[in-house]
C-alpha positions in Angstrom: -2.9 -12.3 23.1 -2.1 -12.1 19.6 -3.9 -12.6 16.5 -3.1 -13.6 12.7 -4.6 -14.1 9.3 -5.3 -17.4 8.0 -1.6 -17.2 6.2 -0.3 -16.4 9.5 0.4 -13.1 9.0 0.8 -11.4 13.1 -2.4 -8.9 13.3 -1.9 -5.6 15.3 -4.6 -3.8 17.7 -4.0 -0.5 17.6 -2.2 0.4 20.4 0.5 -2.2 19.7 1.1 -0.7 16.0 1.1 3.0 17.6 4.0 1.3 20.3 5.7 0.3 17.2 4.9 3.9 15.4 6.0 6.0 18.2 2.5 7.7 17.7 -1.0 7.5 20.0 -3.7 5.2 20.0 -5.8 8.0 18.4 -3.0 9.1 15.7 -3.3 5.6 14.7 -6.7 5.3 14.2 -6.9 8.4 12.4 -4.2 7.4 9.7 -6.8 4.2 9.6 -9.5 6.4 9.0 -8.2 8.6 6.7 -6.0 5.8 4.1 -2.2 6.6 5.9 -2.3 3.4 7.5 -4.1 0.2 6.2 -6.3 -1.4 8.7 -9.7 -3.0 9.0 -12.2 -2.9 11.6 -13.0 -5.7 14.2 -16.3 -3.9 15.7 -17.9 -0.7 15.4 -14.6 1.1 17.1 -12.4 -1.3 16.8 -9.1 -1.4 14.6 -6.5 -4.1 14.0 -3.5 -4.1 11.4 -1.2 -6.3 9.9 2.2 -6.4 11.0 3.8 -5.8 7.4 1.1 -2.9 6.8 2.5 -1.1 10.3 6.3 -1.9 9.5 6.3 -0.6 6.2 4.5 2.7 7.6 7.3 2.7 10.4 10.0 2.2 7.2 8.1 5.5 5.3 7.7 7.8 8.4 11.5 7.1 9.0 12.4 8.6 5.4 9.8 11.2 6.1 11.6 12.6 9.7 14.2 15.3 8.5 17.5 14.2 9.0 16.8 10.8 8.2 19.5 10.2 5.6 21.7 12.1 8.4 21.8 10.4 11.5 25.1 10.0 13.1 27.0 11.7 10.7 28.3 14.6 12.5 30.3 12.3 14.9 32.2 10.4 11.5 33.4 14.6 9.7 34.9 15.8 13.1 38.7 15.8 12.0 
């Protein structure tokens, strides 16, 4: 089941945005709690996330990995 914002907008629980994070439920939850992921809360424990809000965390964890910048570029300076 999915849900959305009144603009439709796709709205995450969060183990579908930690899927999409390559992190845990928890890790999620904590980025929620502490302002490293925008969220809002559905319930006392409950946490849900817009789709734009998880991809551009996705987009700034991938410039945070080391490496980033380098993948697949040892394969392309062999000769």
């Amino acid at each position: 089941m999915y849900w959305f914002t009144a603009e439709g907008e796709r709205i995450l629980s969060a183990h579908s945005a930690a899927i999409r994070l390559g992190v845990s439920d928890r890790t999620v939850r904590l980025w929620a709690r502490t302002g490293r992921l925008r969220g809002f809360k559905d319930g006392p424990k409950i946490w849900r996330f817009r789709e734009t809000d998880v991809e551009a965390a996705r987009a700034r964890l991938a410039s945070e990995r080391p490496g980033a910048g380098d993948a697949g570029e040892g394969s392309h300076h062999d000769s």
